[in-house]
C-alpha positions as a Markdown table, in Angstrom:
| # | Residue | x | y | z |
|---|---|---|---|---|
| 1 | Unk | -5.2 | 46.9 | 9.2 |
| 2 | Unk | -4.2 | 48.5 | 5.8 |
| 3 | Unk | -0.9 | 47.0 | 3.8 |
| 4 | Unk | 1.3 | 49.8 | 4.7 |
| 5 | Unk | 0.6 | 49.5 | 8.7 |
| 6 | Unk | 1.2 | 45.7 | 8.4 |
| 7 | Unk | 4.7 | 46.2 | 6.8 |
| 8 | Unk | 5.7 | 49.4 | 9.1 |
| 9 | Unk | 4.9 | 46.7 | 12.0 |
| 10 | Unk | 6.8 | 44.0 | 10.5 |
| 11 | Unk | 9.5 | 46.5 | 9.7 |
| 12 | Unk | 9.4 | 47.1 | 13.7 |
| 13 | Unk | 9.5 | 43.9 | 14.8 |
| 14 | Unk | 12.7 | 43.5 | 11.9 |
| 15 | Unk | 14.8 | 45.9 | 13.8 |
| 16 | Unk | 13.8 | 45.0 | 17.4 |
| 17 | Unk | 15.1 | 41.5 | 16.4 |
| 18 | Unk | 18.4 | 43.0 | 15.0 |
| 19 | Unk | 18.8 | 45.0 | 18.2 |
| 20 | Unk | 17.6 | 41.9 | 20.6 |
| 21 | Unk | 20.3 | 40.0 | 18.8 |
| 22 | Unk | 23.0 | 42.4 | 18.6 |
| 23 | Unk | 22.7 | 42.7 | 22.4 |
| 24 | Unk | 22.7 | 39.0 | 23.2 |
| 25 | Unk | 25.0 | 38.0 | 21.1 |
| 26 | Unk | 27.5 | 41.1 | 22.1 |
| 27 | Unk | 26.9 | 40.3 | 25.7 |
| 28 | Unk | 27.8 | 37.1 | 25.6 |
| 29 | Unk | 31.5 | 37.5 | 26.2 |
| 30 | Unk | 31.1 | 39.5 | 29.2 |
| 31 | Unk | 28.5 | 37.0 | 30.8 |
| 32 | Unk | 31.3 | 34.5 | 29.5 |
| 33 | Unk | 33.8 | 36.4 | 31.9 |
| 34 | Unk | 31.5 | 36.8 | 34.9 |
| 35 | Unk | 30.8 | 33.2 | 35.0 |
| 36 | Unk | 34.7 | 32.3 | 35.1 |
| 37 | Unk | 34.8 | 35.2 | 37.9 |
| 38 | Unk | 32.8 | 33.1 | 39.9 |
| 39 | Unk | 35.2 | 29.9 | 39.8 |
| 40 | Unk | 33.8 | 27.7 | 37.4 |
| 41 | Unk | 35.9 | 26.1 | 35.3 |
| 42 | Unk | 36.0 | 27.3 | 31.6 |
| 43 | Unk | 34.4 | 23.7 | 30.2 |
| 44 | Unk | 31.9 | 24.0 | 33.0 |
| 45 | Unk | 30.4 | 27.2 | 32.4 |
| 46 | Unk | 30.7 | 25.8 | 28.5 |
| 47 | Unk | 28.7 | 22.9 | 29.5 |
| 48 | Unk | 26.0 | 24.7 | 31.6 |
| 49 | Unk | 25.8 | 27.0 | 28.5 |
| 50 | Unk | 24.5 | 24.4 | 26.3 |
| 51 | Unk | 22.2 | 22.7 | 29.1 |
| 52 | Unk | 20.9 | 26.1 | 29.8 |
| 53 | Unk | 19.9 | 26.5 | 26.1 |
| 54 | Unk | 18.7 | 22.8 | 25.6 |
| 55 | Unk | 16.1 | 23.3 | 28.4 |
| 56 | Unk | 14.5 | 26.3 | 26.7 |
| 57 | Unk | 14.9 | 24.5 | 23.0 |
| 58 | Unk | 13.7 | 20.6 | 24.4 |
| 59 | Unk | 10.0 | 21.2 | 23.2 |
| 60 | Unk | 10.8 | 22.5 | 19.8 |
| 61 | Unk | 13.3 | 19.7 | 19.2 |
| 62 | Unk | 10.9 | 16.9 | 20.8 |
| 63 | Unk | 8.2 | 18.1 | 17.9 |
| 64 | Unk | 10.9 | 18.7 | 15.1 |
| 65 | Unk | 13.0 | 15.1 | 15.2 |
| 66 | Unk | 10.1 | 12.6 | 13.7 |
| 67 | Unk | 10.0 | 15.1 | 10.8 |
| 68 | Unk | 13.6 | 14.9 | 9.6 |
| 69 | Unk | 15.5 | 11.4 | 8.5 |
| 70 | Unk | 18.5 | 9.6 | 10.1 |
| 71 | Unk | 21.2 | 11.4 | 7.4 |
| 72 | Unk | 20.1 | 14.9 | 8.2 |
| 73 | Unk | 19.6 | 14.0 | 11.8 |
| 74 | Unk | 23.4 | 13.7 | 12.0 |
| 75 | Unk | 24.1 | 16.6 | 9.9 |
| 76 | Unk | 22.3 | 18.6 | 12.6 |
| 77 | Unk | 24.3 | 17.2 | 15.2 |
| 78 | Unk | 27.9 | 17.4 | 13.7 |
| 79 | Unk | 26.2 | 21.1 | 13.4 |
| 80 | Unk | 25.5 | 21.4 | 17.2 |
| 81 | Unk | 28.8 | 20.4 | 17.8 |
| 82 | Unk | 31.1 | 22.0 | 15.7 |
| 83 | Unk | 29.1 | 25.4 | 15.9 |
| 84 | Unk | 28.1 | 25.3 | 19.9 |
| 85 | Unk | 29.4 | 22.8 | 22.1 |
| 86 | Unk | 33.3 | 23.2 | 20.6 |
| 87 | Unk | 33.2 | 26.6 | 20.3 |
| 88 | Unk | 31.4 | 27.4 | 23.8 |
| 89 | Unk | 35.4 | 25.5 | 25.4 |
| 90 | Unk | 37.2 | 27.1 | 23.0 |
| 91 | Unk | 36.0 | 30.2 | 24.1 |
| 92 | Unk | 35.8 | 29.9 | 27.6 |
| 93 | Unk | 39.3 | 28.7 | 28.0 |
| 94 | Unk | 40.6 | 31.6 | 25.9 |
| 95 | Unk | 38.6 | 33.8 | 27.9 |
| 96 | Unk | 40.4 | 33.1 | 31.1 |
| 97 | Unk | 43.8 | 34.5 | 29.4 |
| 98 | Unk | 42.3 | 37.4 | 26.9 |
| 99 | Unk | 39.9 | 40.2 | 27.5 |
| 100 | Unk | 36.3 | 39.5 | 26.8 |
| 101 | Unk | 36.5 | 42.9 | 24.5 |
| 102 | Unk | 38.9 | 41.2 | 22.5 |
| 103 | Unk | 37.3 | 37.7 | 21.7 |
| 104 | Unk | 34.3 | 39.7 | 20.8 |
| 105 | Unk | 36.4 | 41.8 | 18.1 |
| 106 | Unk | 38.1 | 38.3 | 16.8 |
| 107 | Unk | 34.8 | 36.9 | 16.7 |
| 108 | Unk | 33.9 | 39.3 | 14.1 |
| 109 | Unk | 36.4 | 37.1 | 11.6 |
| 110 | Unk | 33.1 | 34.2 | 11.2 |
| 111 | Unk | 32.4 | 35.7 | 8.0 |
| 112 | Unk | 35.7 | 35.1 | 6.5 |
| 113 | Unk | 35.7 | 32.1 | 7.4 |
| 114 | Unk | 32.6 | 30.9 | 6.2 |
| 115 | Unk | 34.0 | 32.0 | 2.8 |
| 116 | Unk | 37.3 | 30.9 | 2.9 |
| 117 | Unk | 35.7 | 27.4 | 3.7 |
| 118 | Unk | 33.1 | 27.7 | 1.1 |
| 119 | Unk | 36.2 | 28.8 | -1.5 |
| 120 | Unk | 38.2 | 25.7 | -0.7 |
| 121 | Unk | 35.4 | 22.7 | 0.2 |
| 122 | Unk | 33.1 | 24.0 | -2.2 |
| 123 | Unk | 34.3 | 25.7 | -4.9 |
| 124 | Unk | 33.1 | 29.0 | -4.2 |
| 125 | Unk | 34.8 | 31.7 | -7.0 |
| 126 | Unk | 37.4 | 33.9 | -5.6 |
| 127 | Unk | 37.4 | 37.5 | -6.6 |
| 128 | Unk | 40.6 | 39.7 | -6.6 |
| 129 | Unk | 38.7 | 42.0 | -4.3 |
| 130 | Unk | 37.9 | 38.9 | -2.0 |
| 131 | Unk | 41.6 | 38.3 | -1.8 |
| 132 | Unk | 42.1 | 41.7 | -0.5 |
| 133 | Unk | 39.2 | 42.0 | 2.3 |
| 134 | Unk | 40.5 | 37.9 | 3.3 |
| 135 | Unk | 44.1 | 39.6 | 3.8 |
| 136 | Unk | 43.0 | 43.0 | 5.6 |
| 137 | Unk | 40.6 | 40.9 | 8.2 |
| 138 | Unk | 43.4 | 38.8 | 8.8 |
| 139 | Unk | 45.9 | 41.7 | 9.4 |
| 140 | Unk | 43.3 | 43.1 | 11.7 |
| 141 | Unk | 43.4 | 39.9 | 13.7 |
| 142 | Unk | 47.3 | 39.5 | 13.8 |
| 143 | Unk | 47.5 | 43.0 | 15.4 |
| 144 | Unk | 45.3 | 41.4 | 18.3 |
| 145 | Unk | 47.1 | 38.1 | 18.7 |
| 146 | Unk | 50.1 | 40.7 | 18.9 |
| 147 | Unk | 49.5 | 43.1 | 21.3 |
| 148 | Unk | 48.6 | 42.8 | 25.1 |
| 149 | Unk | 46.7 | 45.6 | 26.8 |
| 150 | Unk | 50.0 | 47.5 | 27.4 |
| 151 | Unk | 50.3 | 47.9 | 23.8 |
| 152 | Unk | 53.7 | 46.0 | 24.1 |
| 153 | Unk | 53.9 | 43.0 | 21.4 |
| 154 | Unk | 53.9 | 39.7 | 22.6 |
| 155 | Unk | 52.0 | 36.8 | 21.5 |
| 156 | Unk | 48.9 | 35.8 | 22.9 |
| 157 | Unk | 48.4 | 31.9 | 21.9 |
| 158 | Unk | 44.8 | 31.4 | 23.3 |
| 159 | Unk | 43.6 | 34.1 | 21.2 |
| 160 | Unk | 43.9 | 31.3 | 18.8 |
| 161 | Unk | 41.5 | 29.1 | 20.1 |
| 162 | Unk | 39.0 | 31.7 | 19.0 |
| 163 | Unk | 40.6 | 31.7 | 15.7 |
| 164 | Unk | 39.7 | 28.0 | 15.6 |
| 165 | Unk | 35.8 | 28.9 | 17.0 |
| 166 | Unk | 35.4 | 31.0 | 14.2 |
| 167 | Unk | 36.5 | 28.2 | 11.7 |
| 168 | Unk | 34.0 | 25.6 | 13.0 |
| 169 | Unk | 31.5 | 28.4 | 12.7 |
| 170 | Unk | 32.3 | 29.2 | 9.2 |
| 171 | Unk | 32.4 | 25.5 | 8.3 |
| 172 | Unk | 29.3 | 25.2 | 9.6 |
| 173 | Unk | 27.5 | 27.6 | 7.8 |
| 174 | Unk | 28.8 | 26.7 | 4.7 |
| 175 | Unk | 27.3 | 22.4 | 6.2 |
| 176 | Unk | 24.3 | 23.9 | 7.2 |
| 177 | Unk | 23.6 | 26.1 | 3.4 |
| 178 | Unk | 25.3 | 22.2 | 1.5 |
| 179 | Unk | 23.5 | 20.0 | 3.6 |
| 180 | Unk | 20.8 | 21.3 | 5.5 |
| 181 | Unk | 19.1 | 23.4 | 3.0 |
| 182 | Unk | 14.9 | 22.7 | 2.2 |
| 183 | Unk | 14.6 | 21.9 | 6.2 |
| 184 | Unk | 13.1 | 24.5 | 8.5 |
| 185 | Unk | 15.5 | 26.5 | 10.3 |
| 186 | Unk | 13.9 | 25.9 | 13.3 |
| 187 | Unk | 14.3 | 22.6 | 13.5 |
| 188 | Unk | 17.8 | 22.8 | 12.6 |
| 189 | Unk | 18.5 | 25.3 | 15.6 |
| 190 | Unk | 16.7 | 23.4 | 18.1 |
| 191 | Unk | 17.7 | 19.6 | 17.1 |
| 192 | Unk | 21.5 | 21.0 | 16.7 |
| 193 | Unk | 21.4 | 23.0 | 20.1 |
| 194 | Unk | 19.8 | 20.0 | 21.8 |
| 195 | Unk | 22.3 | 17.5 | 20.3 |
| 196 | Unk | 25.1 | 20.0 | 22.1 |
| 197 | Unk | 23.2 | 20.0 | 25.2 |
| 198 | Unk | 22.9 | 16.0 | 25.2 |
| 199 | Unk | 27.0 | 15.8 | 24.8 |
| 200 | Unk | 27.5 | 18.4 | 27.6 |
| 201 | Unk | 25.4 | 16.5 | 29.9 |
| 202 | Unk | 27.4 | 13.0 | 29.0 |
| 203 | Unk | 30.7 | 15.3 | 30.1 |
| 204 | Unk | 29.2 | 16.7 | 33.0 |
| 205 | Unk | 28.5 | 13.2 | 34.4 |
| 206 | Unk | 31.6 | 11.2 | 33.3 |
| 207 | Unk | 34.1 | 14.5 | 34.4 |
| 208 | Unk | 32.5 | 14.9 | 37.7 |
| 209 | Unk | 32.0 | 18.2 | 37.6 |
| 210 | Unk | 28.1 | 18.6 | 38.8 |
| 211 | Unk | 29.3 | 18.3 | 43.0 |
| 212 | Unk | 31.7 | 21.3 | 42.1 |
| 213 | Unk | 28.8 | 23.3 | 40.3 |
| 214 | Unk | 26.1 | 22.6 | 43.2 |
| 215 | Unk | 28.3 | 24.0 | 45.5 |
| 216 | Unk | 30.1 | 27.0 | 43.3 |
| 217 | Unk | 26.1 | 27.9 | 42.2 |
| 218 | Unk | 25.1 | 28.2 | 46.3 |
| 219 | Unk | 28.4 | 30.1 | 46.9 |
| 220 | Unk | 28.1 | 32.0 | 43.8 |
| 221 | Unk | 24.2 | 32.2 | 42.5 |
| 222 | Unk | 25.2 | 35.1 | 40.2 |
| 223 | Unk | 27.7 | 33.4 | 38.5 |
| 224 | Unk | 24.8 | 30.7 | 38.0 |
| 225 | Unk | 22.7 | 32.8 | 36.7 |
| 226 | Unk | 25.4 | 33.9 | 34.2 |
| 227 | Unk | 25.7 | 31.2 | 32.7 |
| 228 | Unk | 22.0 | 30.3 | 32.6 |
| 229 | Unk | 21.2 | 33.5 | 30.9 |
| 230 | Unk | 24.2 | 33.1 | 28.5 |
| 231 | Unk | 22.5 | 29.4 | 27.1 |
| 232 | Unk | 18.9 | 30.9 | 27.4 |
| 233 | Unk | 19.7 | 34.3 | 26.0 |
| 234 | Unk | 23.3 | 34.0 | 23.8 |
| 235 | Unk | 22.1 | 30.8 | 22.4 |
| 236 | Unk | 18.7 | 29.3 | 22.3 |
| 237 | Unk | 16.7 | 32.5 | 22.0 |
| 238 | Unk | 19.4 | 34.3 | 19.9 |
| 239 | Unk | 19.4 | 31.2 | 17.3 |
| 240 | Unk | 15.3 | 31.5 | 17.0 |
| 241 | Unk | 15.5 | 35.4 | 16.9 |
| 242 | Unk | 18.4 | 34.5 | 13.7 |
| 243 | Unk | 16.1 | 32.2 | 12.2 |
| 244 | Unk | 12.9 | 34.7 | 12.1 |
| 245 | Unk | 15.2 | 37.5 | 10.4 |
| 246 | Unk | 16.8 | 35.0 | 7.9 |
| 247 | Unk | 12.9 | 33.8 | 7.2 |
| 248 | Unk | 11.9 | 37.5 | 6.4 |
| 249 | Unk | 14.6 | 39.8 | 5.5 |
| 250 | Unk | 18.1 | 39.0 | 3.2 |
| 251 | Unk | 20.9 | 37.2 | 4.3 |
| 252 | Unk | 23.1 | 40.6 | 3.3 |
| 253 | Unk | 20.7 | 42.6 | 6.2 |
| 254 | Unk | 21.0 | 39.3 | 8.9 |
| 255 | Unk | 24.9 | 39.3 | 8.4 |
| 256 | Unk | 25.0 | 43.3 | 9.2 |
| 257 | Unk | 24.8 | 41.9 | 12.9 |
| 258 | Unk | 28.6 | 40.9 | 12.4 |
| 259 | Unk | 29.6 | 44.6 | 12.2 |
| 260 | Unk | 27.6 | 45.7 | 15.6 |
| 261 | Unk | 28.6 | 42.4 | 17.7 |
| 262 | Unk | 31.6 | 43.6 | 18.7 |
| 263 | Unk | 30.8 | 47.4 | 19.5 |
| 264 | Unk | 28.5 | 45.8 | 22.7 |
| 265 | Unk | 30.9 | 43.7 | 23.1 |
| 266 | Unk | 34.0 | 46.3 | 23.7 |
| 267 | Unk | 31.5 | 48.7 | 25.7 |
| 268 | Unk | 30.9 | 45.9 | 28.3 |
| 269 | Unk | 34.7 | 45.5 | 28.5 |
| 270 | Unk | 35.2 | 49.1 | 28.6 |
| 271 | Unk | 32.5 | 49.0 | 31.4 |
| 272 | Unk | 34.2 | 46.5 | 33.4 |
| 273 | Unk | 37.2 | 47.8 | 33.9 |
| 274 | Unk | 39.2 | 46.8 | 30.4 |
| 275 | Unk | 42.0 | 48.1 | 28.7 |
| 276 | Unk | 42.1 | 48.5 | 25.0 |
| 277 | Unk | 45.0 | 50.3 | 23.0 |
| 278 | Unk | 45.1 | 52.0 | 20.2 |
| 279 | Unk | 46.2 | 48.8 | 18.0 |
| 280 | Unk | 43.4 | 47.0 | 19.5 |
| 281 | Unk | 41.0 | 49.8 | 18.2 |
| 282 | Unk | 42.6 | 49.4 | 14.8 |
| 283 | Unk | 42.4 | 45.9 | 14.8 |
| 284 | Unk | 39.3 | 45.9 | 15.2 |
| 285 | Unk | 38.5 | 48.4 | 12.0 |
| 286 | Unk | 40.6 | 46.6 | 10.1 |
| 287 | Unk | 38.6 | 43.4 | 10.8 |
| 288 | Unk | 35.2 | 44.9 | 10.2 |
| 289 | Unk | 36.8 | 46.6 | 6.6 |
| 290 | Unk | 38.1 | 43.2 | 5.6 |
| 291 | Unk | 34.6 | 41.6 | 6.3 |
| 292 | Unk | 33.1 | 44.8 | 4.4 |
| 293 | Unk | 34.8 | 44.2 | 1.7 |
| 294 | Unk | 34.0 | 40.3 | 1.4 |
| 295 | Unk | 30.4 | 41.1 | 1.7 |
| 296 | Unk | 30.7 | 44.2 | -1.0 |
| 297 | Unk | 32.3 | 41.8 | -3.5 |
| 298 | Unk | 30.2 | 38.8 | -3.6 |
């Protein structure tokens, strides 16, 4: 096989990664909702998220821990936790209260986190421009913490748990590019999403909660296999598929998946019966220009 074949298939394989992960990642919110639909409890299908995603990632992890030391080993798991296992409640319990179309928009905010964190933790320079796209992502964001699907204003306090989310994931990025750096990504994902899963079994047992899910997963298997796929598919698998584009394309390209996250996202909603408004809509473009802007400006 000639040069030019070998890069149109790696060029192939580049976008079917960006489309695999655009889809897992944007469908995550909706198998978020359909788990809660099938009476689990928001930390529960959170938990079973993370085991789901351990089982898949055990392997990996098993072979990766001997190569890393004890300081980077706990790096990787204040990085599990602050970038999985917190998250996954934070967004399950505001999931029970907003729209799964809407977390997915506000989850588009990551990227301003991460530099906002890396501007005040670790002096990253601040342009004027910055400033602007910061201010415009955050407007974007206000008008969905505002409005309720009836496009009346009112304020919707658990959107701000996925406010928070986002923070942990931007601070995590900016731990993972400070501390983590020179160490396969792989190992990273799978120690970090194994360290998650190890803390969500230690809740599972000490809250009581696996007699509850035995008998919610006979009663409801499809709500089972919701969360199941959501570890598998909107965690483990999605953090390898991450990993291979960051290993052979830019970071500018990998980060584009920000911008088509919450388009799935909003078409499951839409799908499922829920209502957006215009200000939502706007929100949402406001958001996406902010994080545009960031990214043009760096």
């Amino acid at each position: 096989m000639n040069k030019s074949a070998l890069k149109e298939n790696k060029n192939i394989i580049i976008w079917g990664s960006f489309l695999l992960l655009t889809l897992a990642w944007g469908s995550s919110f909706i198998l978020v909702k359909k788990a809660l639909a099938g009476g689990f409890t928001p930390f529960e299908v959170a938990s079973m998220r993370m085991v789901a995603a351990m089982s898949v990632l055990l392997i990996p992890a098993a072979l990766a821990i001997s190569k890393v030391s004890r300081e980077k080993l706990l790096y990787m798991v204040v990085s599990g936790l602050i970038s999985m296992l917190i998250p996954a409640f934070l967004f399950c319990t505001a999931q029970v209260h907003i729209n799964s179309s809407v977390a997915s928009i506000l989850n588009t905010l990551t990227p301003a986190f991460t530099f906002l964190v890396g501007v005040v933790a670790f002096q990253q320079p601040l342009k004027k421009m910055q400033i602007v796209g910061l201010l415009i992502g955050f407007v974007g964001s206000t008008m969905l913490i505002l409005v309720n699907p009836k496009g009346e204003f009112s304020i919707n306090h658990y959107a701000l748990l996925i406010l928070l989310a986002t923070l942990l994931y931007g601070i995590n990025v900016n731990l993972v590019k400070n501390k983590l750096s020179g160490i396969r990504p792989g190992h990273v994902s799978a120690l970090a999403v194994c360290a998650s899963g190890t803390a969500a079994i230690l809740y599972l047992l000490g809250s009581g909660s696996i007699p509850h899910i035995y008998q919610n997963s006979i009663e409801h298997p499809w709500a089972l296999g919701a969360m199941v796929l959501l570890g598998a598919m909107g965690t483990a698998f999605a953090t390898l598929i991450f990993n291979y584009m960051l290993a052979h394309t830019t970071s500018v390209f990998a980060s584009a998946i920000t911008y088509f996250i919450p388009i799935v996202g909003v078409m499951w909603g839409v799908w499922d019966g829920e209502v957006l408004v215009l200000q939502h809509y706007l929100g949402m473009l406001l958001i996406i220009g902010g994080v545009l802007i960031l990214n043009r400006f760096k």
